[in-house]
N, C-alpha and C positions, 0 to 999 in steps of 0.2 A: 386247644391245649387244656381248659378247664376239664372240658367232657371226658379225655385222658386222664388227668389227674383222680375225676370222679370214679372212671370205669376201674385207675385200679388200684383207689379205696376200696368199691367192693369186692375188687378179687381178692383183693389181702384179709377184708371184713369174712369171706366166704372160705378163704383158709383156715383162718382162725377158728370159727364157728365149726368147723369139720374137723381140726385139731382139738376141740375143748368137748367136740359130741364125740369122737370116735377116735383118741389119739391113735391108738396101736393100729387100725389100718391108715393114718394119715404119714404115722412114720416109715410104716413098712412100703409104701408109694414112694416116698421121700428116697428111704436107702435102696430101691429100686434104680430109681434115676441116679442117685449121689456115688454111689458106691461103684460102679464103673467107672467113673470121672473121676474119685481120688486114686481108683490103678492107676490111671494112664497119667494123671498127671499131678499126683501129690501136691507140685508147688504152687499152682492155680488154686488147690482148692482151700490150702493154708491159705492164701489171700482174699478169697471168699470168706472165710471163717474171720480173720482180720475185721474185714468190712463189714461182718455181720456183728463183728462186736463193736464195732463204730456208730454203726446203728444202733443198736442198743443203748449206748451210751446217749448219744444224740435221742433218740426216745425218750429216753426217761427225762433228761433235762431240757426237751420240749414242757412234757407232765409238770416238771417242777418249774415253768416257769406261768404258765397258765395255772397251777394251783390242783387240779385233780388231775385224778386216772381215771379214764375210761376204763370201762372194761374188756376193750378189745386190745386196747394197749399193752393192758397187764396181761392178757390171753398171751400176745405176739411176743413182752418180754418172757415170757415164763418158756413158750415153745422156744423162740432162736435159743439161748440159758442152754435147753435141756437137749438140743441138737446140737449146739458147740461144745458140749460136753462130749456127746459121743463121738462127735467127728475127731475132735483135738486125740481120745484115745484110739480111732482105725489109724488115725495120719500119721502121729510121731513116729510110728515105728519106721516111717518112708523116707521120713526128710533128716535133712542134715539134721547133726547133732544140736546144734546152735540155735537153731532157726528153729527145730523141735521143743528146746526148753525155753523161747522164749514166747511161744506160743502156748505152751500147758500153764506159765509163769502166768501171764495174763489171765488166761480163761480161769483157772483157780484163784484167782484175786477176785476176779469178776465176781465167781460164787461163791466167798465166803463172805465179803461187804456184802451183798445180798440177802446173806440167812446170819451171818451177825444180826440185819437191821429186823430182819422177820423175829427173829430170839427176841428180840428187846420190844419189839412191838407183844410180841406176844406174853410178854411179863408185865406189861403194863397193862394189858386186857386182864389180867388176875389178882392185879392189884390196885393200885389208887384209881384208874380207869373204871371199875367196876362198882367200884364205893361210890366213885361219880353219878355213875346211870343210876344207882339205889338213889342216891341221897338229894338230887337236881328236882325228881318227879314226886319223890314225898316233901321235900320242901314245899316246893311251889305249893301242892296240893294243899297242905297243912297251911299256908301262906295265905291263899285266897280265900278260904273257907273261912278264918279267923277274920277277914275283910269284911267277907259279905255278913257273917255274923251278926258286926257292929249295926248293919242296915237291914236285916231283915230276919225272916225267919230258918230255923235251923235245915226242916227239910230243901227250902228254897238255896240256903246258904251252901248247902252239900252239893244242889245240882250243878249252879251257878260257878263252885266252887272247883267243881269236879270239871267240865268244861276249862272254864281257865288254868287251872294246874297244868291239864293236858297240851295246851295249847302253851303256856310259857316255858314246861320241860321239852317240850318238840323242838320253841325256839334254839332256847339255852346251848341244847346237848347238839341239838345240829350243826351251831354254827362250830360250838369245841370240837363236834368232829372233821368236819372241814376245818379249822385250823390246823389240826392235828395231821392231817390228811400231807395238807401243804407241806409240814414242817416232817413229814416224814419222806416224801417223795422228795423234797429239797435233798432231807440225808443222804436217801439212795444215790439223788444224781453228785453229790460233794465223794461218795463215799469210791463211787465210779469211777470220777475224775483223778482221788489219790492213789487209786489202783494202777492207772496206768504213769503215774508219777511215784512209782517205788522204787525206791535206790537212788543211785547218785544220778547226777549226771551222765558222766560217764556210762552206767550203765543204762541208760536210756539210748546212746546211741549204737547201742549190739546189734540190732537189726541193720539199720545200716551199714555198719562197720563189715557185721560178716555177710551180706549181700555183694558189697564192692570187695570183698575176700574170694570168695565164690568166682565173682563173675573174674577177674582180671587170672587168679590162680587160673581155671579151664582155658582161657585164653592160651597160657603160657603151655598149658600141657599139650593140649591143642593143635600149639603149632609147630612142632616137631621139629622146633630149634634149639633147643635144649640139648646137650648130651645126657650120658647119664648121671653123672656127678649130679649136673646142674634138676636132672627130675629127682633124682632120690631127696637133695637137699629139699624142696618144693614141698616131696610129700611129709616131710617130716616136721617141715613150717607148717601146714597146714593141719597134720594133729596136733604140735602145740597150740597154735590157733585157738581151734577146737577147744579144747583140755581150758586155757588160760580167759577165751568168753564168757566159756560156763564160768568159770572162777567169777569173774567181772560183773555176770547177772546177779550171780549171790552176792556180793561186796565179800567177798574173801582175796582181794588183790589189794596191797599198798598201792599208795599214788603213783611210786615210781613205776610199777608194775602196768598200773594202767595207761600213763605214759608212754610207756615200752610198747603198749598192744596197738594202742591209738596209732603211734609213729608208725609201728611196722605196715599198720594199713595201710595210711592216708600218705605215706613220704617214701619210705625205706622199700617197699615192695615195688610201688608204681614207679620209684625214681631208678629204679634198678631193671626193670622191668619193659616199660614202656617204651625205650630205647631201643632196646635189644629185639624187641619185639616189629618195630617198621624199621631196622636197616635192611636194608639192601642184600647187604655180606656179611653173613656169621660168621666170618673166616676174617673180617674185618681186620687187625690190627688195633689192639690196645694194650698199652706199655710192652709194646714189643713182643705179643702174642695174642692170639687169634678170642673176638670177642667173646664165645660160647665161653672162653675160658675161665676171663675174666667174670661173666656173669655169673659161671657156677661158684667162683671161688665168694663174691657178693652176697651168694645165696647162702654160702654154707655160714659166711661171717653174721646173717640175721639167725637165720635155724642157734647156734649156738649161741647168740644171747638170748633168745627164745626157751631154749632148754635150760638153761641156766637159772631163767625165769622161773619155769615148772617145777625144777628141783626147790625152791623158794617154799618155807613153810609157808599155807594161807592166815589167815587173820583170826580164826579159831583155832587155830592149832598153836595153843599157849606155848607148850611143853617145849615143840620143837624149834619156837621163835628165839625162846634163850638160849638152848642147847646151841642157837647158830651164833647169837649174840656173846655166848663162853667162849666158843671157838675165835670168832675172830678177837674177843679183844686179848686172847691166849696168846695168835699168831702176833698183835703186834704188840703188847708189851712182856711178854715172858707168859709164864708157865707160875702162877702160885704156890707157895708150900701148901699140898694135901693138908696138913696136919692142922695147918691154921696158927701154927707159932711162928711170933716173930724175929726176924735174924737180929742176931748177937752183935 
């Protein structure tokens, strides 16, 4: 097992090294073998791409917990980064809507805490950072010299002096930049972490939500139990779906709204669904007419608070939030004088 683990440190060591001496034939290898494999199977390779950014993240707060980066480490974050970048843009166009934006949602979060922390790092290399390196090595130097002065003579004092400057600015600045080191790989991996903790709650479990959407919806279409009432209704639940996730990723849904999405998943679909789906007899008998019926009629009663849902201003749309909030409190207590004068 060790000998394993060694053999494929170097294969990754030898990747790396071939990606950092030669990227553009390393990558054009890569979308050789990749790019077949995300035709045929798009949602494999979004979960590849997933994992590779799990990796990633895991990497780097390996790094921040040991205190440096290697340089093979930073080689590996920088290549997977600049291939989940390109894969994220071949794939979305393949996969669901849902599962599409919350994969580019990630991989762009990934990259921007990334070259955020690089911008900042690279401002402080031009600023107080740089005064540092001036002023550590002429200190010292100016430091020892005035030392050895006291005890001997000037030319000796210079030498004596010059040696030890060298030797306490080496210290000094080495260990600032390992500190520095630390406390920036630390950021990266904090910075990592809140990337994939963006939004609410709620929107954290979109992947899930619309995976057991996915899968239980094909079931139903699937199994050619359904009339057509009951498929039409299905396909129209599952573009609001669609339509009110995305809503969900971005935090442009009220509570109740996400409520409504959560329920229709996790209760209202599979409680409606699941049944209808292992009886026996679609011809069954429920309130005195045949199940398919009933189910379609279940179906259409979600679809329609579902739509109702998406007609719903989002949580940036000011203008149209009061516009709805006029109307109803118009519908329940009257209609106000336009004019603004009060009755007589």
């Amino acid at each position: 097992m060790p000998g394993a683990r060694r053999a494929g440190r170097l294969l990754d060591g030898a990747v790396d090294v071939v990606y950092d001496r030669a990227p553009a034939v390393s990558e054009r290898a890569y979308r050789t073998v990749a790019g077949p494999l995300m035709a045929a199977d798009p949602d494999g390779a979004a979960r590849a791409v997933e994992t590779r950014l799990d990796g990633t993240r895991e990497r780097v707060a390996q790094m921040a917990v040991r205190g440096a980066v290697s340089a093979s480490g930073a080689r590996r974050v920088r290549r997977d980064l600049a291939r989940t970048r390109t894969d994220v843009e071949l794939l979305t166009p393949r996969l669901p809507v849902v599962q599409a934006r919350c994969l580019t949602q990630r991989s762009t979060a990934y990259q921007d805490a990334l070259q955020s922390l690089a911008n900042a790092s690279a401002a402080r290399l031009a600023g107080p950072d740089l005064a540092w390196h001036v002023l550590v090595p002429v200190g010292a130097l100016a430091g020892w010299i005035g030392v050895f002065l006291l005890i001997t003579g000037p030319l000796a004092a210079a030498l004596l002096g010059l040696v030890a400057g060298v030797v306490t600015a080496s210290v000094v600045l080495g260990a600032r930049t390992r500190r520095m080191g630390r406390e920036r790989i630390g950021a990266i991996a904090e910075a990592l972490t809140q990337a994939d903790l963006v939004g609410s709650g709620a929107a954290q479990q979109v992947p899930g939500l619309d995976r057991d959407r996915r899968a239980l919806l094909q079931r139903a279409r699937s199994s050619g139990r359904l009339d057509q009432r009951g498929l039409s209704a299905l396909e129209a639940i599952d573009a609001h779906l669609d339509d009110l996730l995305v809503r969900l990723i971005e935090g442009e849904l009220q509570a109740e709204g996400m409520h409504l999405v959560q329920a229709t998943v996790e209760r209202y679909l599979p409680d409606t669904l699941e049944p209808f789906l292992t009886m026996r007899d679609t011809q069954a008998l429920v309130r005195e007419r045949p199940a398919v019926q009933e189910v379609a009629d279940q179906l259409s009663a979600i679809e329609t608070a579902l739509a109702d849902l998406v007609r719903r201003p989002s949580r940036s749309n000011l203008e149209q939030q009061l516009l709805m909030q006029g109307e109803f409190l118009r519908s329940k207590f009257g209609a106000s004088d336009p004019s603004g004068a009060s009755g007589q």
